[in-house]
C-alpha positions in Angstrom: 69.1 105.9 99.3 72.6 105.8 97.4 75.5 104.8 99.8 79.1 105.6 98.6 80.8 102.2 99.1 84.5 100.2 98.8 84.1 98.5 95.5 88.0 98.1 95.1 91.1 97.5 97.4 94.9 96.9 96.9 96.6 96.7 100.1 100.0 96.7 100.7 101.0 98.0 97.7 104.5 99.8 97.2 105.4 102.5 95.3 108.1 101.6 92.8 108.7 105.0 91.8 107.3 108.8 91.3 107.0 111.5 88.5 106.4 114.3 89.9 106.8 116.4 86.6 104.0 114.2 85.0 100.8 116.0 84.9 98.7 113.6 87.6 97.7 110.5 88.5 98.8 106.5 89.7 99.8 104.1 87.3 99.0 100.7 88.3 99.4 97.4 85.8 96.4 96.4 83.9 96.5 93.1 84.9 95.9 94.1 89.0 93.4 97.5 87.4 91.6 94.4 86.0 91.7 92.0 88.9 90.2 94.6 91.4 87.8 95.9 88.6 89.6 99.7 88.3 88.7 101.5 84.9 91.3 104.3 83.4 90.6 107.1 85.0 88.9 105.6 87.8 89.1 108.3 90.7 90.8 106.4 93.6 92.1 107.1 97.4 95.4 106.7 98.1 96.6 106.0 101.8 100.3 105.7 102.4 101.1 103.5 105.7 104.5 104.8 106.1 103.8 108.7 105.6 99.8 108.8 106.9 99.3 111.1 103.7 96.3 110.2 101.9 94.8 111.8 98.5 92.9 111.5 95.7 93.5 111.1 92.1 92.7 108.8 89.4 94.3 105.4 87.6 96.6 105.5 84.4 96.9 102.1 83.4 100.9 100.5 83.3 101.9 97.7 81.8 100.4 94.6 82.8 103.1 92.1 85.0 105.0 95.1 85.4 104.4 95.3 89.1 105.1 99.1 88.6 102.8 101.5 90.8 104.3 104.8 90.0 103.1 108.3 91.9 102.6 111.4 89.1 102.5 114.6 89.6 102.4 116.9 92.4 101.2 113.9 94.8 104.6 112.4 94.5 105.8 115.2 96.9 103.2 113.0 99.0 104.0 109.6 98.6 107.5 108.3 97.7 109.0 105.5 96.2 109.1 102.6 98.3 105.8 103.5 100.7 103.5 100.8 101.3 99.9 101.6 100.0 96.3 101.3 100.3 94.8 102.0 97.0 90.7 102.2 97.2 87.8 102.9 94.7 84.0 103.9 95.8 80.6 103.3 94.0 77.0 104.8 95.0 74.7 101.8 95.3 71.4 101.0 97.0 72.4 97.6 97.6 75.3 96.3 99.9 78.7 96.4 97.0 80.8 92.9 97.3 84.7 95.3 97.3 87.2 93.2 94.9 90.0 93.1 97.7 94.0 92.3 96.6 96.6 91.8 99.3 100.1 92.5 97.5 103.5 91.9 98.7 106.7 94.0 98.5 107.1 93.3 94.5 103.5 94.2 94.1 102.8 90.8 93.4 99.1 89.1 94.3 99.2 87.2 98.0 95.9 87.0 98.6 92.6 88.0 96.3 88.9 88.3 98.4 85.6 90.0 98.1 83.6 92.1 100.7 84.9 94.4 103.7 86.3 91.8 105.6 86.4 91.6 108.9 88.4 94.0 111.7 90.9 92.4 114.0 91.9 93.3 117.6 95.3 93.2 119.1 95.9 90.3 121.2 96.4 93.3 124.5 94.7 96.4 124.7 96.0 99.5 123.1 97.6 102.1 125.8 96.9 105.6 124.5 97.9 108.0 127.1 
């Protein structure tokens, strides 16, 4: 059985910028495509922390050392300039997928680079939700 899986992660990402008059898609430097194993055109989820909007489109590569992560087209009515990011690729495999994981910081710059899901965290208290 084929099971769609998280093959690639960058987290924490910000948006430097939008276009919303181009015709689609994120740009994202080569050298982070490359270090997360994205393709051009890759189709990729997009979850923005600040806003909670999350949508699909696919990767145009930028400039590699650039740092730019630029929102095009009509999803930059979506996600602005400045928003922190989750930006995540699939894969259908029969096997468990190792995900190429990047942690980012505010300059889109590499903190932290590991493979796998990782593991979840708990708050030190109890969440109150009513």
């Amino acid at each position: 059985m084929l099971r769609n899986q998280l093959k690639s992660k960058l987290h924490q990402a910000r948006i430097t910028d939008g276009n919303v008059d181009y015709e689609g898609s994120i740009s994202i430097p080569e050298d982070l495509m490359q270090l997360v194993d994205l393709w051009p055109g890759e189709v990729v989820l997009v979850a923005s922390r600040d806003t909670g909007a999350r949508l699909q489109t696919y990767v145009f590569p930028a400039p590699p050392g650039s740092g730019a992560i630029v929102m095009n087209g009509p999803a930059a009515r979506l996600i602005h300039r400045g928003d922190r990011v989750t930006i995540m690729a699939f894969a259908l495999s029969e096997k468990p997928i190792k995900a190429k994981r990047a942690l980012l910081n505010e300059r889109n710059e590499v903190l932290k680079v590991e493979q796998g899901v990782g593991m979840a965290t708990l708050p030190p208290e109890p969440l109150t939700l009513f």
